[in-house]
Backbone bond lengths (Angstrom), bond angles and torsions (degrees), N, CA, C in turn:
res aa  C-N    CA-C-N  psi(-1)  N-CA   C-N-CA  omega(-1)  CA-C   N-CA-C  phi
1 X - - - 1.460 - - 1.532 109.26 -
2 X 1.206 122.49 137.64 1.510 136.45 -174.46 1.505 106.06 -84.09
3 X 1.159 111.78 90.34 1.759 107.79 158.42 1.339 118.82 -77.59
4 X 1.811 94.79 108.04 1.717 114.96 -168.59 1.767 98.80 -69.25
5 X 1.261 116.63 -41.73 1.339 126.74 -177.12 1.440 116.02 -24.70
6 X 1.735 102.43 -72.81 1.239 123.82 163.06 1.398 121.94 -29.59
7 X 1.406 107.66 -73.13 1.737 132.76 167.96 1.614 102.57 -28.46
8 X 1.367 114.42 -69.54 1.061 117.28 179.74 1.788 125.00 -59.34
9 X 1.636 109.73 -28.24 1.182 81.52 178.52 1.600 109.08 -103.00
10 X 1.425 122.47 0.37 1.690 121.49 164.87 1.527 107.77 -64.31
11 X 1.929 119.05 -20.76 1.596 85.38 -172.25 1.873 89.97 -114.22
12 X 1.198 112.73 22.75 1.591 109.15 139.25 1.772 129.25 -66.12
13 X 1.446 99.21 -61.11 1.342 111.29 156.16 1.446 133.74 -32.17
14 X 1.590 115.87 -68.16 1.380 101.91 150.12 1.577 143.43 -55.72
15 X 1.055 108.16 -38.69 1.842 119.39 156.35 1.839 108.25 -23.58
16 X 1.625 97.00 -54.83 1.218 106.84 -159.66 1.701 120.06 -78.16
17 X 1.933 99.89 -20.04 0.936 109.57 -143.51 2.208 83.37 -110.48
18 X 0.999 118.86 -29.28 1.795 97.38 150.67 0.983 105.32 -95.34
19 X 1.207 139.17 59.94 1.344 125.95 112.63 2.014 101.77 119.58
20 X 1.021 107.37 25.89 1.639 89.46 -169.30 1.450 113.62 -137.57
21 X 1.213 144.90 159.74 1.606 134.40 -161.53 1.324 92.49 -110.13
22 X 1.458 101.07 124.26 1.048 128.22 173.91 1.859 125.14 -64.31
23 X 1.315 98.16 -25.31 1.252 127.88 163.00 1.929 120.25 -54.08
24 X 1.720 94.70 -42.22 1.706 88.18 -163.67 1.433 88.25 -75.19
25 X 1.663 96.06 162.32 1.424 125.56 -174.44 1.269 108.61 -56.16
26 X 1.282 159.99 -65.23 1.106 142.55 -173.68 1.875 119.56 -40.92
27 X 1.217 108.55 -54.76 1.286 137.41 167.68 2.109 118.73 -55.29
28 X 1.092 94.17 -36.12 1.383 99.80 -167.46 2.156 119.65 -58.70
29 X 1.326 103.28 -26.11 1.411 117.87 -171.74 2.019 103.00 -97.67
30 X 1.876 97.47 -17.17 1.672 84.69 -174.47 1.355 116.54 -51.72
31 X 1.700 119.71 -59.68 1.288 112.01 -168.31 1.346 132.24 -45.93
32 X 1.581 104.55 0.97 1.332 108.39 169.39 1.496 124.76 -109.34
33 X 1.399 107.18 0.01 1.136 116.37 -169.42 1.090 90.99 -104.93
34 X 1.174 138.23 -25.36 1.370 140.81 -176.65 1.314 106.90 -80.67
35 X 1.454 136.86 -18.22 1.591 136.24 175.89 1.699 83.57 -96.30
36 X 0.931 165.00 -81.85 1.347 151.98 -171.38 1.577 111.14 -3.33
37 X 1.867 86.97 -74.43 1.672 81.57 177.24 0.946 128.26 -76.18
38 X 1.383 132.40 -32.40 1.445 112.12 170.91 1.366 121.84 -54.81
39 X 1.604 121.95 -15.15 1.652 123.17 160.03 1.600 117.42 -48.70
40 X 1.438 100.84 -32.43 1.518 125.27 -143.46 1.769 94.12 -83.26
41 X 1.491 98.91 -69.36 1.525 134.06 174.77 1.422 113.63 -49.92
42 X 1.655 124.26 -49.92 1.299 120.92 -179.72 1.785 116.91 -98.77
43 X 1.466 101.93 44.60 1.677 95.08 -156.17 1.958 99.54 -84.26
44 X 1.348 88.60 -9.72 2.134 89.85 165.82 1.245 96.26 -60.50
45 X 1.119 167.23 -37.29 1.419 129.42 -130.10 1.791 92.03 -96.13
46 X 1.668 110.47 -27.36 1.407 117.14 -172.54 1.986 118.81 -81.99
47 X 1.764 87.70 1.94 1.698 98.31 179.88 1.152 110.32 -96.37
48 X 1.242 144.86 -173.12 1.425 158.34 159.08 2.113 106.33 -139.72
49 X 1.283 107.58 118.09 1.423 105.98 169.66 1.634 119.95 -43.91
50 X 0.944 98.02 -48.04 1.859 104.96 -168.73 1.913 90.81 -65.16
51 X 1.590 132.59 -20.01 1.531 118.09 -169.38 1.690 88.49 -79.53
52 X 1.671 129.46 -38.03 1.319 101.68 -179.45 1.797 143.91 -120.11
53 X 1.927 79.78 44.68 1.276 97.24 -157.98 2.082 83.46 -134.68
54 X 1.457 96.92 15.55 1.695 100.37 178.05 1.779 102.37 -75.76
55 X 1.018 124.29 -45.50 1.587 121.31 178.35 1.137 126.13 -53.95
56 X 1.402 144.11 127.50 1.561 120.63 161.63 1.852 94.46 -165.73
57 X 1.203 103.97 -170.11 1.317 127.08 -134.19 1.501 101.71 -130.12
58 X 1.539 127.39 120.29 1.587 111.73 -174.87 2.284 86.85 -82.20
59 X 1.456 77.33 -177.77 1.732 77.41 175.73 1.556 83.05 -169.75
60 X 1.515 110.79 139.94 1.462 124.83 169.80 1.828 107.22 -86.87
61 X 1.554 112.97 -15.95 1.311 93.20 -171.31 1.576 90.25 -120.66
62 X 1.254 124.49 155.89 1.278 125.40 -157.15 1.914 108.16 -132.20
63 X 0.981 93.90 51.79 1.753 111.54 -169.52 1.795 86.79 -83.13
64 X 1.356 100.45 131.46 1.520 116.93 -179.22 1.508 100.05 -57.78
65 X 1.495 100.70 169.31 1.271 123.34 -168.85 1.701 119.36 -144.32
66 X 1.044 119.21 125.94 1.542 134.18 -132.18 1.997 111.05 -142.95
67 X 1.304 102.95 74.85 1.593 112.56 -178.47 1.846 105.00 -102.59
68 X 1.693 89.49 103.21 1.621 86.37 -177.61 2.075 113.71 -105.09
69 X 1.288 111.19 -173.47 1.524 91.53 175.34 1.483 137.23 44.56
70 X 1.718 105.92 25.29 1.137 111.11 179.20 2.183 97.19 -87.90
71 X 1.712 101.64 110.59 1.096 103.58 170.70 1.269 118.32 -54.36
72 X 1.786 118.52 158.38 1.319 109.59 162.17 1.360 92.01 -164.46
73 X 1.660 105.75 164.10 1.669 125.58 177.67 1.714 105.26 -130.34
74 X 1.565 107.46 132.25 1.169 96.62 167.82 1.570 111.92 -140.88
75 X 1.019 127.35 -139.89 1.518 123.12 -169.05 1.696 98.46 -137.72
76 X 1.082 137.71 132.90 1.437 157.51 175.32 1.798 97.44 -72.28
77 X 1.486 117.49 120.11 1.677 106.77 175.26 1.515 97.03 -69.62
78 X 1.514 123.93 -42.27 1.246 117.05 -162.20 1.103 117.50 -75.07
79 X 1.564 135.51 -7.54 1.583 118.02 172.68 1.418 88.18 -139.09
80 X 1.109 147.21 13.25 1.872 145.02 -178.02 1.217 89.93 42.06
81 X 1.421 129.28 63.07 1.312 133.64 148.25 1.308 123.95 -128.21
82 X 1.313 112.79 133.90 1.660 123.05 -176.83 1.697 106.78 -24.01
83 X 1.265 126.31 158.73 0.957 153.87 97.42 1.984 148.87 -104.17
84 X 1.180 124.45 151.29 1.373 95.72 -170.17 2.051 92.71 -170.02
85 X 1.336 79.25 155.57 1.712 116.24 -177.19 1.100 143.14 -159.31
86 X 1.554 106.72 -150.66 1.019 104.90 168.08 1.753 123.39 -127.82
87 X 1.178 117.85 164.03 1.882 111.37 -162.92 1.177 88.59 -117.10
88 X 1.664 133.28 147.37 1.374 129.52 151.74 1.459 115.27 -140.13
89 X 1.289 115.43 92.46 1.340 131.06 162.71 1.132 142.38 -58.53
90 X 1.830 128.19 117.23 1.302 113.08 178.24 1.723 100.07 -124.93
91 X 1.081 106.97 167.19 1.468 116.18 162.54 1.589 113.08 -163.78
92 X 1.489 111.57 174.53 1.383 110.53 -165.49 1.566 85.01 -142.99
93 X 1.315 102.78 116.65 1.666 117.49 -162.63 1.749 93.08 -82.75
94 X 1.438 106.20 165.66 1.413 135.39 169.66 1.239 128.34 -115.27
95 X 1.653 123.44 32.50 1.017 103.72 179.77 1.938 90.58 125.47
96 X 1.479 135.91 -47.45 0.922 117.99 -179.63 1.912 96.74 -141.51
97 X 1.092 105.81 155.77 1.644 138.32 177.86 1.201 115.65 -103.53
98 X 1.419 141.47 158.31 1.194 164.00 132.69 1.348 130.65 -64.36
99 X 1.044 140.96 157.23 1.139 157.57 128.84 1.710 121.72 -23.39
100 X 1.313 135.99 84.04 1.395 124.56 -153.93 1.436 113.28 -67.23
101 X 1.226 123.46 -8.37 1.409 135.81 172.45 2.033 107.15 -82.55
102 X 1.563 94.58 -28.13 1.512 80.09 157.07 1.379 140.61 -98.97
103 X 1.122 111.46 24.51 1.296 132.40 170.93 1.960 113.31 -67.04
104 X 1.931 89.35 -58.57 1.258 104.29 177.18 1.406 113.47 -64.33
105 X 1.516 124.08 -27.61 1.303 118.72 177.62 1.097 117.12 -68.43
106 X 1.174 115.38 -37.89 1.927 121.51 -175.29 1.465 90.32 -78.15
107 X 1.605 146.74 -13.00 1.643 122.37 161.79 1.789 104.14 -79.69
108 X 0.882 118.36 -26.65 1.213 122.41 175.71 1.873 112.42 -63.60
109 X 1.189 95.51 -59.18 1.933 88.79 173.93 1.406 112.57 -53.74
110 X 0.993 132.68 -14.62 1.657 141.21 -171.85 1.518 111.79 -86.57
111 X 1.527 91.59 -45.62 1.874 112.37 -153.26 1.633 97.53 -83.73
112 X 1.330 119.81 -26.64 1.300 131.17 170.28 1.471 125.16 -81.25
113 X 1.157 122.00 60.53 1.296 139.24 -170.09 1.408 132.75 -168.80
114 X 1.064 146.72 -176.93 1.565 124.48 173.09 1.187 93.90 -107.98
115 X 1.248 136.10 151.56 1.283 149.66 -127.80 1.319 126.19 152.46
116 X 1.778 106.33 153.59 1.820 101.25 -177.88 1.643 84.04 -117.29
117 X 1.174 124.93 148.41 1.346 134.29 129.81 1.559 133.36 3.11
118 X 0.756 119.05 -77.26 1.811 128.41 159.53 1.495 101.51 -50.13
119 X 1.560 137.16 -59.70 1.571 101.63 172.54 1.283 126.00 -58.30
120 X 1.476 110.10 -37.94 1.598 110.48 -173.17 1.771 124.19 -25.03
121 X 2.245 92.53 -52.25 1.048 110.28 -135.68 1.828 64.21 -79.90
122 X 0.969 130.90 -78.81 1.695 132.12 -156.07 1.506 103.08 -26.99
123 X 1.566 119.16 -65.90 1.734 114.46 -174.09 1.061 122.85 -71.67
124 X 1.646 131.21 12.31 1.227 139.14 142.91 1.669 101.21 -71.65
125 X 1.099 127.60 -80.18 1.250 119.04 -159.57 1.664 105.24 -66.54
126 X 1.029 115.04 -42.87 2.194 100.82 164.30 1.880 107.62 -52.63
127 X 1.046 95.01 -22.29 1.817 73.50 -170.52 1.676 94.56 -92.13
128 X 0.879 144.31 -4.72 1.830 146.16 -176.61 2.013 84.74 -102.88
129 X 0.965 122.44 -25.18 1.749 109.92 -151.45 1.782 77.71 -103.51
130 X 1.501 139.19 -29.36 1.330 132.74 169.03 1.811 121.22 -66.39
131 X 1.943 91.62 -36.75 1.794 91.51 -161.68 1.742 98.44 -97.10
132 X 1.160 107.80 -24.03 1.883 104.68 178.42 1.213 98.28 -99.30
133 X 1.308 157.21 -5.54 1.327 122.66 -154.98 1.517 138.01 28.87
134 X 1.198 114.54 37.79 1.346 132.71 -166.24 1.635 114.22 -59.60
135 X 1.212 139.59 168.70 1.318 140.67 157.50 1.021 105.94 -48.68
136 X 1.527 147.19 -60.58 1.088 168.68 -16.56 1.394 150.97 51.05
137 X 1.267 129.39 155.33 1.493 132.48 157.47 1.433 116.57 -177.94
138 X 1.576 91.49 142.79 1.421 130.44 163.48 1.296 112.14 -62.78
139 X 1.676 115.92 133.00 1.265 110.20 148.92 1.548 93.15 -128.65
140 X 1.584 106.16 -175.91 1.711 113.45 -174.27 1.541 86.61 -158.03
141 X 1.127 135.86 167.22 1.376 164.60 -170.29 1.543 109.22 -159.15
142 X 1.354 102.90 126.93 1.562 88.80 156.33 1.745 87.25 -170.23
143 X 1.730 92.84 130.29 1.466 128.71 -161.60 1.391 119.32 -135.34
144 X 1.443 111.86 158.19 1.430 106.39 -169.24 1.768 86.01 -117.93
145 X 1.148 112.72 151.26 1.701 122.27 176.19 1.393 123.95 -118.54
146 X 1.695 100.14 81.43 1.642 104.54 -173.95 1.756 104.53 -40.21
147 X 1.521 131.55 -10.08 1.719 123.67 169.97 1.094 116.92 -70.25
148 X 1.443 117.42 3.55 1.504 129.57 -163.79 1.554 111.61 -128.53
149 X 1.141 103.83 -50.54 1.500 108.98 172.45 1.354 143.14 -117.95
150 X 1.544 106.58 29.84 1.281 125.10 174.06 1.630 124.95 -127.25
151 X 2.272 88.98 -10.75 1.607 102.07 178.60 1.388 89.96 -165.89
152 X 1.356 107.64 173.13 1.604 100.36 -164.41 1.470 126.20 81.55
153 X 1.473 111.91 -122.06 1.366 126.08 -149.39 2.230 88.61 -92.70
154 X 1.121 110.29 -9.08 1.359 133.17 -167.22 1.515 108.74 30.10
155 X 1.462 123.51 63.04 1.754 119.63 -161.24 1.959 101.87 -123.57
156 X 1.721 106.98 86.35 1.510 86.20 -148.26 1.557 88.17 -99.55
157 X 1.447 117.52 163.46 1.124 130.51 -145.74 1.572 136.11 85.70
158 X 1.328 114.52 -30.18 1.012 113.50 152.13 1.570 155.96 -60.78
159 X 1.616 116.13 127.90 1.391 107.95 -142.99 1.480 105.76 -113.09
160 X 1.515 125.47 145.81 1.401 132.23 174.39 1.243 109.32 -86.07
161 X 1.784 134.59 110.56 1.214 118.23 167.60 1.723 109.97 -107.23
162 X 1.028 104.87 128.81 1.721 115.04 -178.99 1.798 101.92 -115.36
163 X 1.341 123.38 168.78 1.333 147.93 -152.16 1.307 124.68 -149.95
164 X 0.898 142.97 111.89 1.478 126.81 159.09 1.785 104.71 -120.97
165 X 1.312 128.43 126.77 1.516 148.91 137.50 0.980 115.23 -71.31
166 X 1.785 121.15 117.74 1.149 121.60 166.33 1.626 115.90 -123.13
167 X 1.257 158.90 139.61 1.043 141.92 133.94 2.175 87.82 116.64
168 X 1.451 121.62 -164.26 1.228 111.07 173.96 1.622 133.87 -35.17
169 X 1.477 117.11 -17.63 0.963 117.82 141.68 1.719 158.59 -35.69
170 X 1.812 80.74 -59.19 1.707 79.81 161.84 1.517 116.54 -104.02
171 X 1.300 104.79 12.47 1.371 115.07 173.54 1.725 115.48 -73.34
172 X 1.702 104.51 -52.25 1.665 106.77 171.07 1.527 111.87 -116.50
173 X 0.955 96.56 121.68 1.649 117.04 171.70 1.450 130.38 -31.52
174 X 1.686 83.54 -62.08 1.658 95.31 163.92 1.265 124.83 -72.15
175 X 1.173 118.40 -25.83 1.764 101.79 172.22 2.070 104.51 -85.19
176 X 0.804 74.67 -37.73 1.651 56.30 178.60 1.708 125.06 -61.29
177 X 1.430 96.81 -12.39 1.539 102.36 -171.67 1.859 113.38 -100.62
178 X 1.881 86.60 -8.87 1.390 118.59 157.66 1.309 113.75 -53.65
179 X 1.127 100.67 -65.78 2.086 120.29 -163.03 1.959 89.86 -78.07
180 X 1.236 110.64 -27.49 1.894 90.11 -174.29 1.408 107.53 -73.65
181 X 1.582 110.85 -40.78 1.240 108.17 165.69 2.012 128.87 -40.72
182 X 1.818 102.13 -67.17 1.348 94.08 176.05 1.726 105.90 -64.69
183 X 1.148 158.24 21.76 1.205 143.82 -158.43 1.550 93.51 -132.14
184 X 1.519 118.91 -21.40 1.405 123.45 152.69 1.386 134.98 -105.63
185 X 1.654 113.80 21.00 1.106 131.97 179.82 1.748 104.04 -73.33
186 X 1.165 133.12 143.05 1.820 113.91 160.12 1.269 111.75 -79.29
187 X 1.249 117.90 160.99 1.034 124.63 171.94 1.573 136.75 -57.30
């Protein structure tokens, strides 16, 4: 649970603390707007993967499955600054399917949290490789890191792509290098 209280009074504190009154009118309503979003922004910590990855679908034929361009925004632990992209998921079911809209939800329980990149991409594909029992699956990430290109190294456009193979995936080479291909094909 998000204690806005708190929220609200740490980004009073900083307000105050480069230099600016927290009081004048422009300023005066942030600290609350600022516990909003972080309600808004951190609403993973209040999800569990397995609540929206509980539905699915038996299927006798087991033809892979391929969710690309699922946007997402998340928060950097190391500087509490945005990052954001795109998710592209495949898997090759065993027997049961999902909901393709829950695909995007389970990047969303992830993406809503403070977080690096490299876990994201792994507890997306453990939480699909726990709730489907799938053959396998691919996930891919690839994100831009306002910690990177808005301060710092200042290089904007530049994108983080991370991976996780789980299951027949990282088992054969070639199909996985199969699925990176169509998963970077355009549409």
């Amino acid at each position: 649970m998000i204690d806005q209280k708190k929220i609200q009074e740490a980004a009073k504190l900083i307000i105050e603390a480069i230099g600016e009154d927290p009081e004048r009118e422009g300023l005066k309503a942030t600290p609350e707007r600022i516990g909003r979003m972080y309600e808004e922004i951190m609403a993973g910590y209040s999800q569990k993967p397995e609540d929206v990855l509980s539905t699915f679908f038996t299927v006798e034929e087991n033809s892979p499955v391929i969710e690309k361009d699922i946007t997402f925004y998340s928060m950097c632990e190391h500087h509490m600054l945005p990052f954001f992209g795109k998710a592209h998921i495949a898997y090759i079911p065993d027997g049961k399917v999902v909901g393709i809209s829950k695909l995007a939800r389970c990047v969303e329980v992830y993406a809503r949290r403070l977080q690096i990149q490299e876990h994201m991409t792994a507890q997306i594909a453990d939480a699909l490789m726990e709730a489907l029992a799938p053959k396998g699956v691919l996930v891919v990430l690839e994100a831009e890191h306002t910690c990177m290109t808005m301060r710092g190294v200042k290089k904007p456009g530049s994108r983080t792509v991370t991976i996780s193979a789980k299951g027949v995936f990282k088992e054969d080479q070639e199909l996985c290098d199969r699925f990176l291909r169509l998963m970077k094909a355009e549409s």
